[in-house]
C-alpha positions in Angstrom: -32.3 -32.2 6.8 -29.3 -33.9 6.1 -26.3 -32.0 6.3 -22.7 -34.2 5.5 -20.6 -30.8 5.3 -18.3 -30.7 8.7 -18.6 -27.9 10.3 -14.8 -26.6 9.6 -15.8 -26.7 5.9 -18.7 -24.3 6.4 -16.9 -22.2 8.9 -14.3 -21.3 6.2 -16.7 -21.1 3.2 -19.2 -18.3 5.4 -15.7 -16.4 6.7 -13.8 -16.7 3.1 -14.9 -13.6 1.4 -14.3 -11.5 4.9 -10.6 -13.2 4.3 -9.9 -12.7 0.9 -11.0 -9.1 1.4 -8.8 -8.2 4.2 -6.3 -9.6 2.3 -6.7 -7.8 -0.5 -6.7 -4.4 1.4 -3.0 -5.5 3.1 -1.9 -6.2 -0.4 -3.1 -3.1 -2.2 -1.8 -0.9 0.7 1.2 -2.4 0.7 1.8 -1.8 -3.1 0.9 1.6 -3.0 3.7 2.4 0.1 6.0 0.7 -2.1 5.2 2.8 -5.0 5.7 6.3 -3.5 9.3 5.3 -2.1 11.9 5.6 -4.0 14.6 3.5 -5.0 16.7 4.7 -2.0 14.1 4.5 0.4 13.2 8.4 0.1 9.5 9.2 0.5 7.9 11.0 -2.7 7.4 14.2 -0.2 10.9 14.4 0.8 12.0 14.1 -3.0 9.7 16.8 -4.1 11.3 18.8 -1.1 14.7 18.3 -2.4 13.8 19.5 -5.6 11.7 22.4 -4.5 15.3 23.5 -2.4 17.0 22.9 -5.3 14.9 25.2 -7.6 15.2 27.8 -4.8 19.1 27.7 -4.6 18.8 27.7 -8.7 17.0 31.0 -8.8 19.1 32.7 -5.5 22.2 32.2 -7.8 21.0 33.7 -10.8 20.0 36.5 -8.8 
């Protein structure tokens, strides 16, 4: 058996897919965080909060 790969050649070819899938897992979390923020840096939750306050003070005027 003749093997002419180094051995750094086939230590990254048997660890690449283990790579490329942590990578893609920091990548995709990473773009979801940034989608629920908002322009101004305001979490999706406290956005819906504001508006949820909003509706009450809304409703305790019409009252």
């Amino acid at each position: 058996m003749n093997d002419d790969v180094p051995w750094y050649v086939s230590l990254i070819i048997a660890w690449l897919p283990l790579i490329m899938f942590v990578l893609a897992v920091a990548w995709s979390t990473r773009r979801i965080q940034t989608s629920l923020t908002a322009g101004d840096g305001r979490s999706l939750a406290q956005i819906i909060g504001d508006l949820a306050d909003e509706m009450k003070r809304a409703n305790d005027r019409r009252l």
